[in-house]
C-alpha positions as CSV (number, residue, x, y, z in Angstrom):
1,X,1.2,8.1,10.8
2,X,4.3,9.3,12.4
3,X,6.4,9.4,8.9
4,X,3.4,11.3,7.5
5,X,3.9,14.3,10.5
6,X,7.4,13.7,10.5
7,X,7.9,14.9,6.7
8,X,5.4,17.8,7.4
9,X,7.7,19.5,10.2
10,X,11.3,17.9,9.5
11,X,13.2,19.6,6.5
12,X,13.7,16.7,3.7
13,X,16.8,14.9,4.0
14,X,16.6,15.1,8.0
15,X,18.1,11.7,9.3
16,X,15.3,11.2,11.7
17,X,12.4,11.0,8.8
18,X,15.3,9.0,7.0
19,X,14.7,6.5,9.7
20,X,10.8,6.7,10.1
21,X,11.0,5.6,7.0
22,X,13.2,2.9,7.3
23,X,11.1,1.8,10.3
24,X,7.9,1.9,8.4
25,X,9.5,-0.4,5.6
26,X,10.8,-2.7,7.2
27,X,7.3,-3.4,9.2
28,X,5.8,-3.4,5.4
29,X,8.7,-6.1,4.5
30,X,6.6,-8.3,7.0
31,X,2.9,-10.0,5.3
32,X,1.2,-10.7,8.5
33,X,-1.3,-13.8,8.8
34,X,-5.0,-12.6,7.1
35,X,-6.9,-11.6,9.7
36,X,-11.5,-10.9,9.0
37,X,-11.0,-7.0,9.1
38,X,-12.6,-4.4,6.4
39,X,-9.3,-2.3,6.2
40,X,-7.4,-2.4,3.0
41,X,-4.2,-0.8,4.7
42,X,-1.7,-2.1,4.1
43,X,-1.9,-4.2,1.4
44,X,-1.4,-7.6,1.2
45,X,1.4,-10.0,-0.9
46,X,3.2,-8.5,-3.8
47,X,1.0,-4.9,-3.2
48,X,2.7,-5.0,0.2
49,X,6.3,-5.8,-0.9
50,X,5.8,-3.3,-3.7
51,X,4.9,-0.6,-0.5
52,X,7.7,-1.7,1.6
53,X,10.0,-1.4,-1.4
54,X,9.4,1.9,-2.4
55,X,8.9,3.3,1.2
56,X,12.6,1.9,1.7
57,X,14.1,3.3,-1.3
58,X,12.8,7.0,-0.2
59,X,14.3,6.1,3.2
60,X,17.4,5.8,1.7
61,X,17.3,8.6,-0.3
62,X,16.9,10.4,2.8
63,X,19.4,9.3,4.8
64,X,22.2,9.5,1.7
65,X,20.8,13.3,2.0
66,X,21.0,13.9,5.7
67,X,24.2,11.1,6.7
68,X,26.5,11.7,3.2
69,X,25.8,10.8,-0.3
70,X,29.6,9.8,-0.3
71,X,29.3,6.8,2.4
72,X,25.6,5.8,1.0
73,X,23.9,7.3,3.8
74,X,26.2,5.2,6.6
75,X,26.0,2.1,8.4
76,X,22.1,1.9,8.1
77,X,21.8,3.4,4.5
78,X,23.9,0.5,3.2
79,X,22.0,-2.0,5.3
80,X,18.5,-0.2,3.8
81,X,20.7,-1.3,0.7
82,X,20.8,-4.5,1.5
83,X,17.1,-4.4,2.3
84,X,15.9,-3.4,-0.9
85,X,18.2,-6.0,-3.2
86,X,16.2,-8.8,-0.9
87,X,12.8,-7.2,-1.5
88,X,13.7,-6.9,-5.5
89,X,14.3,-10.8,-5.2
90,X,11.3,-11.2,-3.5
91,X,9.4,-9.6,-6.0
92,X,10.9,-11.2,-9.2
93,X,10.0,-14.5,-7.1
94,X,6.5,-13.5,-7.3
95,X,6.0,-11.9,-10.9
96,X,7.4,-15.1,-12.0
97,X,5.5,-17.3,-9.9
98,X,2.6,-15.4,-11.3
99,X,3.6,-15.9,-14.9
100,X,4.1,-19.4,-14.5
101,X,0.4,-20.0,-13.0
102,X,-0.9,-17.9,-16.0
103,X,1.5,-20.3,-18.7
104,X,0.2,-23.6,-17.6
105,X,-3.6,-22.1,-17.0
């Protein structure tokens, strides 16, 4: 993966892994339609929005480090930001949705 090389040869913090990373978790943000395929990667439903969560709060983290800790890492930290509150909805949808099936099972 290109965020994988990237964080081997860029020093932590470096925008552009900042970036990668945002890339990468906002592609996870997406579920795509099941397709017949063996491959477990990436993960599926809440697993995938669990991925895509974390993988955006590193990217933040990274750009706070390499664009200012002061501003939240600029314009596209705070829209990460923005990014991640959704996602956190998203997943309280679904943990509740999944303890509501398992109350009137």
């Amino acid at each position: 993966m290109n965020v994988t090389g990237l964080t081997k040869i860029l020093s932590v913090g470096h925008p552009i892994v900042g970036l990668a990373m945002t890339e990468l978790g906002k592609l996870l943000a997406v579920d795509e339609p099941t397709t017949p395929s063996s491959h477990q990667y990436p993960p599926r439903g809440p697993a995938r929005l669990k991925l895509a969560y974390d993988t955006l709060v590193r990217g933040r983290e990274m750009l706070k480090i390499g664009f200012g800790v002061q501003n939240e890492g600029g314009l596209i930290g705070i829209k990460v930001r923005e990014m991640v509150v959704r996602l956190e909805k998203e997943m309280g949808v679904w943990k509740e949705g999944i303890r509501n099936v398992r109350e009137f099972s």
